[in-house]
N, C-alpha and C positions, 0 to 999 in steps of 0.2 A: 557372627553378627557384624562385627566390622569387614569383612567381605562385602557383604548386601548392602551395607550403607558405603562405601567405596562405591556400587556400581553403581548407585542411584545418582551418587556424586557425580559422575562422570556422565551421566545422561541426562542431568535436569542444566537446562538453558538457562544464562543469566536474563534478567530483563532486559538489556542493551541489543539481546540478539533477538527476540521477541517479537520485534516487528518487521526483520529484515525475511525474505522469501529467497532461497537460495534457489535456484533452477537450474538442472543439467541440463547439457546438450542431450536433443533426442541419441537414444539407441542406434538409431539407423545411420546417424553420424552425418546426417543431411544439416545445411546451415539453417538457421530460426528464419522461418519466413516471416513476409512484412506484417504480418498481425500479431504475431510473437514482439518483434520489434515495437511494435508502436505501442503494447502495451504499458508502457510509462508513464509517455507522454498523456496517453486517454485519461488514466487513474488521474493523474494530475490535474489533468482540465477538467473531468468530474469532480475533483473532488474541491475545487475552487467554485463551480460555476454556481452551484445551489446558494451561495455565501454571497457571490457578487449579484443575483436575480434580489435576493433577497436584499440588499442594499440596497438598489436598482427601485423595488419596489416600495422601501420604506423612503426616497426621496423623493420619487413620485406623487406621493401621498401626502409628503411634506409641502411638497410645489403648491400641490392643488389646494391645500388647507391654508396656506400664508400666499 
């Protein structure tokens, strides 16, 4: 029984790595092309942009009421 909880041990992720995606280089040993690449940056500016429209939209609203 302490065998099988050993290995579970060793293959259950802490929460700190949980949100990290680790990605190999492809197989065929070719460099990441530019869509591989920019995938960061895009995550990034998606994932701000719906926060700033929404800002965006709630000072507009502000404008036009005062």
């Amino acid at each position: 029984m302490a065998d099988e909880l050993a290995a579970v041990a060793a293959t259950k992720t802490s929460f700190s790595d949980a949100g990290i995606a680790v990605r190999d280089l492809p197989d065929n040993g070719h460099a990441l092309s530019i869509g591989d690449r920019a995938e960061g940056p895009i995550q990034f500016v998606s994932r701000w942009a719906g926060i700033l429209a929404f800002c965006a939209a709630i000072g507009v609203i502000a404008y036009l009421i005062f």
